[in-house]
C-alpha positions as CSV (number, residue, x, y, z in Angstrom):
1,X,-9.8,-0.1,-12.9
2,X,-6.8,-0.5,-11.0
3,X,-8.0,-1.4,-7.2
4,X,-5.2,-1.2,-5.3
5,X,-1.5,-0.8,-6.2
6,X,0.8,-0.9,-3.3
7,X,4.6,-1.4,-3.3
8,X,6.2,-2.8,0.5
9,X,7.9,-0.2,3.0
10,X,11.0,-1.5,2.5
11,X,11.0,-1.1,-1.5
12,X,9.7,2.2,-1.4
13,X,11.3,5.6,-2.1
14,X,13.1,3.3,-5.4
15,X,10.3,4.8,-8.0
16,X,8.9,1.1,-8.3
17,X,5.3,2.5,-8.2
18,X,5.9,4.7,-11.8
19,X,5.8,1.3,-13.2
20,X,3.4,-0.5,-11.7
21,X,1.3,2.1,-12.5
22,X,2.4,2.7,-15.8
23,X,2.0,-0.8,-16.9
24,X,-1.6,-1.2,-15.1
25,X,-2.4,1.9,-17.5
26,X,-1.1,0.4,-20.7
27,X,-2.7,-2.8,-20.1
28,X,-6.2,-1.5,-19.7
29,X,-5.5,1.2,-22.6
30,X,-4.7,-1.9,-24.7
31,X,-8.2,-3.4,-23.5
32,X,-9.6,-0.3,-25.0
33,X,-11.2,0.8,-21.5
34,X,-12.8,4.0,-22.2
35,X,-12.3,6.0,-18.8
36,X,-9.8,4.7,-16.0
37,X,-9.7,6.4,-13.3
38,X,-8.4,6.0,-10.0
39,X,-8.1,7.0,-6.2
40,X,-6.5,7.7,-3.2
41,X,-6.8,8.5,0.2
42,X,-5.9,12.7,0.5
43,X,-3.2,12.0,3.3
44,X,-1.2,9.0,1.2
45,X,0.7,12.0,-1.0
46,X,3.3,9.6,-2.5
47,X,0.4,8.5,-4.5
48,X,-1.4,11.5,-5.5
49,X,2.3,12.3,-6.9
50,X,2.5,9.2,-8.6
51,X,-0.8,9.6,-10.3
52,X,-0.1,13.3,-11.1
53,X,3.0,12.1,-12.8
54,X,1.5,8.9,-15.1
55,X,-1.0,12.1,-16.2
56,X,-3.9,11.1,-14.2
57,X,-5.6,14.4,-13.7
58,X,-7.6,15.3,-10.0
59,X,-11.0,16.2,-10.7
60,X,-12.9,15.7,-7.5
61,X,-12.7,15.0,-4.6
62,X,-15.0,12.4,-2.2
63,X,-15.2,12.1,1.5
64,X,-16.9,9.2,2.9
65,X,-17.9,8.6,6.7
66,X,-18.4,5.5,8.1
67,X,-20.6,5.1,11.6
């Protein structure tokens, strides 16, 4: 799984982040992984785009409280 993919504020808005996440997804494809999946936070939607454009596809959606 990819756990956390992050590109600096003062590199973003370049497109850097396709990459990085297309090369995290052809090195695990090339591990044979069966099932990569991946998430986000619902508010961070420069990285909901990101995954939406690498083919990622949203199936569900978690909400999780904290005390």
């Amino acid at each position: 799984m990819i756990a956390y993919l992050g590109v600096v504020p003062e590199h973003r808005g370049h497109g850097y982040v396709d990459g990085l996440l297309a090369e995290g997804t052809r090195t695990l494809a090339a591990e044979d992984v069966p099932r990569n999946r991946a998430a986000t936070d619902l508010g961070n939607v420069p990285m909901a785009k990101a995954f939406a454009r690498a083919g990622y596809v949203n199936f569900e959606r978690a909400i999780n409280m904290a005390w």
